[in-house]
C-alpha positions in Angstrom: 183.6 9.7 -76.1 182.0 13.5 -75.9 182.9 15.5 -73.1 180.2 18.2 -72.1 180.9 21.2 -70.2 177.9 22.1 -67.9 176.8 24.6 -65.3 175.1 22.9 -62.4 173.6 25.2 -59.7 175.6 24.1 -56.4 172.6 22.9 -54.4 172.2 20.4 -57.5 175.6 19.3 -57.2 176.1 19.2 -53.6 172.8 16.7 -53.6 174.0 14.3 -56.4 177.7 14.3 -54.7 176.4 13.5 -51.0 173.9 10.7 -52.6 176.9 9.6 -54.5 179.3 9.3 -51.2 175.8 7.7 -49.8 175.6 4.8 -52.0 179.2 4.4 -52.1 180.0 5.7 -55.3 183.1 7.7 -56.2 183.7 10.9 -57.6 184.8 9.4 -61.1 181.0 7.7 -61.1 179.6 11.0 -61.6 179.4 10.4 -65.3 178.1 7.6 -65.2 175.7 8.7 -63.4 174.7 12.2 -65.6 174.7 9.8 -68.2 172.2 6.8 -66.7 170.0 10.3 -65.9 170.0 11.4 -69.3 169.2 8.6 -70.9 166.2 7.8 -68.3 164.8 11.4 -69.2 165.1 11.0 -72.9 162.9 7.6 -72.5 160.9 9.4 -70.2 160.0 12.1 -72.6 159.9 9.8 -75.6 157.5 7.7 -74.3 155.6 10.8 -72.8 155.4 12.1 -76.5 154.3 8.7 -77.8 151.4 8.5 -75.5 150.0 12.0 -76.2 150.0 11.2 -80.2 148.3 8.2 -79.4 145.7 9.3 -76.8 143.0 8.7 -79.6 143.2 5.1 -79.9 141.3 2.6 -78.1 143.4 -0.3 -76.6 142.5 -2.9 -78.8 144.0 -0.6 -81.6 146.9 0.2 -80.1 147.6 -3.8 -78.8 147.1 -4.3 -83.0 149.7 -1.4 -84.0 152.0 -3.1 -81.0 151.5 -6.8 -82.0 152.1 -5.9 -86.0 155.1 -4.0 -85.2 156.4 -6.6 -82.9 155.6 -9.1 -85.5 157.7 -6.8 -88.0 160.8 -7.1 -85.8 161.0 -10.4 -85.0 160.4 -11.5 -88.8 163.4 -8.9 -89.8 166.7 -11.4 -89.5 169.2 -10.1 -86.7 
């Protein structure tokens, strides 16, 4: 486990810690939390990045490139 260090302006933190209280969460949950959030923005952008490299395919290409890569993984043994 990492620990991170961070500066959050106080508005930031005063919002997440009332919706936290709010949806009955406690104050140890606030890592779980940052963490859920980062990893929801890294998909986010991933998928954001994904889609602007492949803005130049039609969708029948790009159902081909998913099918043969899908067809890829589930011939690869687990």
């Amino acid at each position: 486990m990492t620990r991170w260090n961070l500066s959050i302006a106080d508005r930031t933190d005063r919002l997440v810690r009332v919706f936290l209280a709010r949806t009955g969460l406690k104050k140890g949950d606030l890592s779980a939390f940052v963490e859920a959030a980062c990893r929801g923005e890294v998909l986010r952008r991933t998928v954001t990045e994904i889609q602007e490299q492949n803005a130049d395919l039609s969708a029948e290409d790009a159902m081909k490139l998913a099918n043969e890569a899908l067809a890829a993984v589930r011939a690869t043994p687990a």
